[in-house]
C-alpha positions as CSV (number, residue, x, y, z in Angstrom):
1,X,49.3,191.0,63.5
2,X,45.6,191.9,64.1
3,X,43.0,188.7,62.8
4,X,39.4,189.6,62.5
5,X,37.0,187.8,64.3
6,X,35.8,186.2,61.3
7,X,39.5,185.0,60.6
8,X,40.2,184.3,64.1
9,X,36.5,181.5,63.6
10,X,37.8,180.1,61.1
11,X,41.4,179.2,62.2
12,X,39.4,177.4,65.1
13,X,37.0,175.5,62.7
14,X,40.3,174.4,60.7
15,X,42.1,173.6,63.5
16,X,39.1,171.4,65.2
17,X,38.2,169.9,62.2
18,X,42.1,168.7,61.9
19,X,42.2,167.6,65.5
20,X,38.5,165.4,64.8
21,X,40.2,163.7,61.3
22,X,43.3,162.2,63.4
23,X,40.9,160.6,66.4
24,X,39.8,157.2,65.7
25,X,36.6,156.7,64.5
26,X,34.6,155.2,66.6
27,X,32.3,151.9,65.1
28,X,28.3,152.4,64.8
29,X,26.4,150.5,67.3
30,X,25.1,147.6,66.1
31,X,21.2,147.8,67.1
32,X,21.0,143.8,67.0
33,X,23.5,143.9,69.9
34,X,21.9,147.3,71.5
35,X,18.6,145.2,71.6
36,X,20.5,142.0,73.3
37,X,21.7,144.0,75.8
38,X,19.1,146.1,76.7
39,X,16.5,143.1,77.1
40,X,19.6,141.3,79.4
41,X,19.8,144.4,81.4
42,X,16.3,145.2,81.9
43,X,15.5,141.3,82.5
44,X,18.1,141.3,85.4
45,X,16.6,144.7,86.8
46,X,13.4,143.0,86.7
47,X,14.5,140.0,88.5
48,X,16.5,141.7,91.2
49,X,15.0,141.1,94.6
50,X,13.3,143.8,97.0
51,X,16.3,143.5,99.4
52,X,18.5,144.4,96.6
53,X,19.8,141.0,96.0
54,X,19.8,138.8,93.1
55,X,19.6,135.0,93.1
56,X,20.9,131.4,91.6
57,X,18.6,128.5,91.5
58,X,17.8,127.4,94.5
59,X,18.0,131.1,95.9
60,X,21.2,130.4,96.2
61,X,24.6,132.6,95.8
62,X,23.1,135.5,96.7
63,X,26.3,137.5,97.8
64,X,28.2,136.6,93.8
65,X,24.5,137.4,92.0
66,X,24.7,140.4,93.1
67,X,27.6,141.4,92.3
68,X,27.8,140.0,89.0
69,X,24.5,141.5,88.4
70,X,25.1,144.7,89.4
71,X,28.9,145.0,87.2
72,X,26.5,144.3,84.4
73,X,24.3,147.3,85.2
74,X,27.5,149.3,85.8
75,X,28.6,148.8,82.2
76,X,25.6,150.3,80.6
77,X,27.2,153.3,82.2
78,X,24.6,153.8,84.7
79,X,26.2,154.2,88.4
80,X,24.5,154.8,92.0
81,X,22.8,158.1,91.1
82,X,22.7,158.6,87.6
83,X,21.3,156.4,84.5
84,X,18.5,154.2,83.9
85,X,19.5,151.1,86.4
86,X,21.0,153.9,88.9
87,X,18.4,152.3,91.4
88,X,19.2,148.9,90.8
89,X,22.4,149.6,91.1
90,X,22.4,151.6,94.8
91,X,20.6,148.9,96.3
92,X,23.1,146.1,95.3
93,X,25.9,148.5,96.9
94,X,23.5,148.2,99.8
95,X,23.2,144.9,100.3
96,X,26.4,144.0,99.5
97,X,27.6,146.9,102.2
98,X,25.5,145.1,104.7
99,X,27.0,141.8,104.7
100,X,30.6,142.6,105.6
101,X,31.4,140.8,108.7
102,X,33.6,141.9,111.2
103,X,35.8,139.3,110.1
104,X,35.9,141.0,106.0
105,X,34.0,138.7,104.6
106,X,31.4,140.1,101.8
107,X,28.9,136.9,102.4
108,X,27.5,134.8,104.4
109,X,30.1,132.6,106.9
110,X,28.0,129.5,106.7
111,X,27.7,129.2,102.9
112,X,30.7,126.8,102.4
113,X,31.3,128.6,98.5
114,X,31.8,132.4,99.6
115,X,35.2,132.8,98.0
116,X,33.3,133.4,94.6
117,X,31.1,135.8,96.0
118,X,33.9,137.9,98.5
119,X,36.0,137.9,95.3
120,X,33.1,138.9,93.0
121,X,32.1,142.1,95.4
122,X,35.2,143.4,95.7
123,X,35.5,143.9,91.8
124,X,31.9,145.4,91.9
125,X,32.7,147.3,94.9
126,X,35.8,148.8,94.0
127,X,34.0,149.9,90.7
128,X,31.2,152.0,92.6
129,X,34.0,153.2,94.8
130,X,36.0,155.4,92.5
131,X,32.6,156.9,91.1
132,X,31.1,157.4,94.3
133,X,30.3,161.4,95.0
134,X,28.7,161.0,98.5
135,X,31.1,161.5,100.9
136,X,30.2,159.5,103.8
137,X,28.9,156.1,101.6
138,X,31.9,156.3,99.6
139,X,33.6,156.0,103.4
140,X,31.8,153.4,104.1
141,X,32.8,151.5,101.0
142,X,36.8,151.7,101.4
143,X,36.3,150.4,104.9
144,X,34.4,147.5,103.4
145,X,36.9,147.4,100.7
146,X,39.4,147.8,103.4
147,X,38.4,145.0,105.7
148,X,37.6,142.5,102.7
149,X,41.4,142.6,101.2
150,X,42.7,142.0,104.7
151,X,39.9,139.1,105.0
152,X,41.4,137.7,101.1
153,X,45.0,138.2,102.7
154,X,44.1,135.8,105.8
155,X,42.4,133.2,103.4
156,X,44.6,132.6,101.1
157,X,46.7,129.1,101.2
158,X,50.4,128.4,101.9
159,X,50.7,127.8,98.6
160,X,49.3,131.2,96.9
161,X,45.9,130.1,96.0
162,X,42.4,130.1,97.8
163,X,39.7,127.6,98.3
164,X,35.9,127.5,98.7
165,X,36.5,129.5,102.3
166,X,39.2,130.7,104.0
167,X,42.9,129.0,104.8
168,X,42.6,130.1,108.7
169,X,39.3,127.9,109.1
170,X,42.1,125.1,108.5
171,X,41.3,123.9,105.4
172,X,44.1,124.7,103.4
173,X,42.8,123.7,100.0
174,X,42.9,125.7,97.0
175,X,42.0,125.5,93.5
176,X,41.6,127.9,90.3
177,X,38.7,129.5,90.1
178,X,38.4,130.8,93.1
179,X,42.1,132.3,93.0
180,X,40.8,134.2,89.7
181,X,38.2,136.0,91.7
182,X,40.4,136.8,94.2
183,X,43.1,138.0,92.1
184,X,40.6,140.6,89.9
185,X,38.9,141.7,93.1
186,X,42.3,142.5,94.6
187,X,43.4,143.5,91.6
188,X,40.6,145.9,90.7
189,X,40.5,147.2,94.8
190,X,44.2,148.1,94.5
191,X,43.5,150.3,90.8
192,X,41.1,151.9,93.1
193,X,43.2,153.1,95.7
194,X,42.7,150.7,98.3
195,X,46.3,149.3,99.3
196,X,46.6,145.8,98.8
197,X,49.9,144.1,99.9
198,X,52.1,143.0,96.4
199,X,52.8,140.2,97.9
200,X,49.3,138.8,97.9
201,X,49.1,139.3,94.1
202,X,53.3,137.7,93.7
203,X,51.6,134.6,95.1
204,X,48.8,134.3,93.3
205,X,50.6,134.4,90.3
206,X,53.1,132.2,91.7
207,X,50.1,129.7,92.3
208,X,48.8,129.8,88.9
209,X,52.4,129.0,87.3
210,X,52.1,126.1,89.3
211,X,49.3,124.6,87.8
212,X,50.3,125.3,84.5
213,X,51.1,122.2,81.9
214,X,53.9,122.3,79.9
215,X,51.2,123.2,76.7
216,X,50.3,126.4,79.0
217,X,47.0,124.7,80.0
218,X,45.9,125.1,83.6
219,X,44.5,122.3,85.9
220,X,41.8,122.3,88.0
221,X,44.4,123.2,91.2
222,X,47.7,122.4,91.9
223,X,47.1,118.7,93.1
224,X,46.3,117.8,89.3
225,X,43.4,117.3,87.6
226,X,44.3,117.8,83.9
227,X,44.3,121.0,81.8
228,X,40.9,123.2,81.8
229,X,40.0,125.5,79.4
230,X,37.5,127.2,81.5
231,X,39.9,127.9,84.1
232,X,43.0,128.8,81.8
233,X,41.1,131.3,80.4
234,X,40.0,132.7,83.6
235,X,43.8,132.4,84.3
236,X,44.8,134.8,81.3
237,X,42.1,137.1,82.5
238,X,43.4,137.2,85.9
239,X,47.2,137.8,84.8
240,X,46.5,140.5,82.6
241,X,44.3,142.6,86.1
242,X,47.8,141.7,87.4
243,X,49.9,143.4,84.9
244,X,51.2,140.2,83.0
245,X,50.5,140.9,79.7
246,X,52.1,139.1,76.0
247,X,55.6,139.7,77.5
248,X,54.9,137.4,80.2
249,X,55.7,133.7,79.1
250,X,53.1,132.1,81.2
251,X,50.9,134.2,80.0
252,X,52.0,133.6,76.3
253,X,51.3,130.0,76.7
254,X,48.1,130.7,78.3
255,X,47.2,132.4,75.3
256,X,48.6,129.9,72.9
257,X,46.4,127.4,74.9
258,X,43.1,129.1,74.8
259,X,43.5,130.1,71.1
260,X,44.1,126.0,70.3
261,X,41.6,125.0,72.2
262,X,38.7,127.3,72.6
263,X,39.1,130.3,70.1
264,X,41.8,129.4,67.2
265,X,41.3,132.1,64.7
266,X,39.6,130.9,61.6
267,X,38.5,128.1,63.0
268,X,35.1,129.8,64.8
269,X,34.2,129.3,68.3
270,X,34.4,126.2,69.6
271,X,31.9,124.0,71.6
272,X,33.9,123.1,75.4
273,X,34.0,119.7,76.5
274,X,34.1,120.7,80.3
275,X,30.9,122.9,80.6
276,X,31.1,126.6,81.8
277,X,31.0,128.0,78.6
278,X,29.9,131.3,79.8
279,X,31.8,131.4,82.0
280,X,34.9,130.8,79.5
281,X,34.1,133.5,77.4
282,X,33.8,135.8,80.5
283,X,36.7,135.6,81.0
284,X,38.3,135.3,77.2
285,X,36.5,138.4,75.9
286,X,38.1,140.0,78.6
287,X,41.5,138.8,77.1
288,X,40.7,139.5,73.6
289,X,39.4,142.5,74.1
290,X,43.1,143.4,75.0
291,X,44.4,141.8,72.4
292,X,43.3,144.7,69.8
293,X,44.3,142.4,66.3
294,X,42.0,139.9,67.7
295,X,38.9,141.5,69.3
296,X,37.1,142.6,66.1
297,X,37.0,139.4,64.8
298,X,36.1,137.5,68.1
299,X,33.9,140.3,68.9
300,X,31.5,139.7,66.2
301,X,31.6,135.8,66.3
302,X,31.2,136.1,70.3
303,X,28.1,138.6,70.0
304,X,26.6,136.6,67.2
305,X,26.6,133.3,69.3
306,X,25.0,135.2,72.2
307,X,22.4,136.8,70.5
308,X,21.3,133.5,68.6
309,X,21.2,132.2,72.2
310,X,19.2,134.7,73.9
311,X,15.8,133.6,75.1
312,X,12.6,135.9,74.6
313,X,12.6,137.5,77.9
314,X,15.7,138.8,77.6
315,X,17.9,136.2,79.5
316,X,20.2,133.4,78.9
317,X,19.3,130.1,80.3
318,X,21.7,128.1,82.8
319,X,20.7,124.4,83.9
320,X,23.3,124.4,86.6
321,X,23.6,128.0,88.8
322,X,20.6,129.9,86.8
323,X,19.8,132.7,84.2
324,X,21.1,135.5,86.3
325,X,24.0,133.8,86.1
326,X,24.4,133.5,82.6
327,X,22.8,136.4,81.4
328,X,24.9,138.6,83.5
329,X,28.1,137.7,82.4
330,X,26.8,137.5,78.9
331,X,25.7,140.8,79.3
332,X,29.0,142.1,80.6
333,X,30.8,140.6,77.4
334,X,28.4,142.3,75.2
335,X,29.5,145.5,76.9
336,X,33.4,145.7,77.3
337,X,33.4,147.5,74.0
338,X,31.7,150.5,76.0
339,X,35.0,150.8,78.2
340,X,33.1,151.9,81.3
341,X,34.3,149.3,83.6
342,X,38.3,150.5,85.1
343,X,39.4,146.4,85.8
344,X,38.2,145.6,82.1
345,X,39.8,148.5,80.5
346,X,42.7,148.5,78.0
């Protein structure tokens, strides 16, 4: 049967326009929450140091600043050569590149809190490395990536976990939020193609079962110290990068846990009694945004929160570790929606 040309255009246009009515429409950006996050973004570019690093008060933690910093600028979408922070960007990769050690570690050996920041570049890393088009630099990121999962291998504990530094120094002790950094960086290294031993991860998660309360509330490590809500919900975060999701039951209680006690639906946001809020809802948007009957709702509450928080100049402000801090995981919530971001992906 011959079709006209004119036919033949407008079976196309009918079959397009059916194949556009069944995709899912995708939500109008909200310019209150465009605003936010471009003042967060182009306060952290601004504040980003000459050497490519960013800081914590004190001009401390540079090594986790950065990083945190920089997977902020990657979820505008921007990456080492293209988009508005594409500079900002290639100079954290930089100076994150140049301080691997021999030994793996991403950081400095002397600073005694370099878990959070080895753990923290690998996720940012590993990000940069499955975008990267140069050749020879994105070499030279999987042998960093390389060495720093055999370094996170060596320092974690007999018992599953990590400290503050690494097991082999002989200081065997471990507590949770280190083991969350570890477990996303490894986590987010492995989705990358970088091998990372299963084993590692098996006793990780072995390690956070541990510390679990009967309520599904996890302690501060597995010596004790009561339930935390910060670090259970850094917990959930870290079992879902793992591939524990609702059918787990640890995770289930995690879940149940956080939504009592620092989320329950209807009841609004709540205020935490053990600081680190941002840092809490870090990690719990990352859950909810997961959990799709959840995340519209705590979506909106969480940005609206944020952006009544937001100081002129585009940060947040921190009394403890700094605005950088703050503003850069603030500014990573505010962008999960965008789906840039592989280890934060659904």
């Amino acid at each position: 049967m011959n079709i006209s040309f004119a036919n033949r255009a407008c079976v196309t246009c009918a079959i397009l326009t059916a194949v556009l009515v069944t995709l899912p429409a995708q939500a109008a950006a909200d310019p209150a929450v465009t605003r936010s996050v471009t003042r967060s973004l182009d306060y952290l570019a601004k504040e980003q140091k000459r050497q490519g690093h960013w800081e914590a008060n004190g001009a401390t933690y540079r090594v986790a600043m950065t990083a945190l910093a920089g997977t902020a600028l990657l979820a505008e979408g921007s990456t080492t050569t293209r988009g508005k922070y594409a500079q900002n960007i290639s100079r954290a990769v930089d100076f994150l590149v140049d301080m691997s050690q021999p030994s793996g570690l991403i950081g400095y050996p002397d600073d005694y809190h370099y878990t959070y920041g080895h753990g923290f570049s690998m996720l940012f890393l590993s990000q940069i490395y499955g975008e990267e088009e140069d050749a020879q630099r994105r070499m030279q990121i999987k042998n960093v990536l390389d060495k720093a999962v055999r370094f996170s291998a060596e320092a974690q504990t007999k018992r599953g976990g990590w400290g503050y530094v690494s097991a082999r120094e002989g200081n065997d002790f471990d507590e949770g939020s280190t083991c969350v950094t570890q477990v996303q960086g490894l986590r987010a290294c492995r989705n990358a193609g970088i091998v990372v031993p299963r084993e590692i991860i098996d006793r990780a998660k072995k390690y956070i079962h541990d510390c679990m309360t009967p309520e599904g509330g996890v302690q501060y490590s597995i010596r004790g110290g009561g339930a935390r809500e910060p670090i259970t919900a850094a917990a959930v975060a870290s079992m879902y990068s793992a591939g524990d999701y609702g059918d787990s039951k640890d995770v289930e209680l995690m879940l149940k846990y956080c939504k009592t006690n620092i989320w329950p639906e209807g009841g609004g946001i709540k205020a935490n009694g053990f600081g680190h809020w941002h840092y809490m809802h870090y990690y719990l948007a990352q859950v909810m945004y997961r959990e799709k009957d959840l995340w519209e709702k705590y979506r909106k509450e969480i940005e609206a929160r944020l952006i009544s928080q937001q100081s002129p100049d585009g940060s947040w402000q921190d009394n403890s570790v700094g605005p950088v801090y703050v503003t850069a995981m603030n500014a990573t919530i505010l962008q999960l929606k965008n789906g840039y971001l592989p280890i934060f992906q659904r």
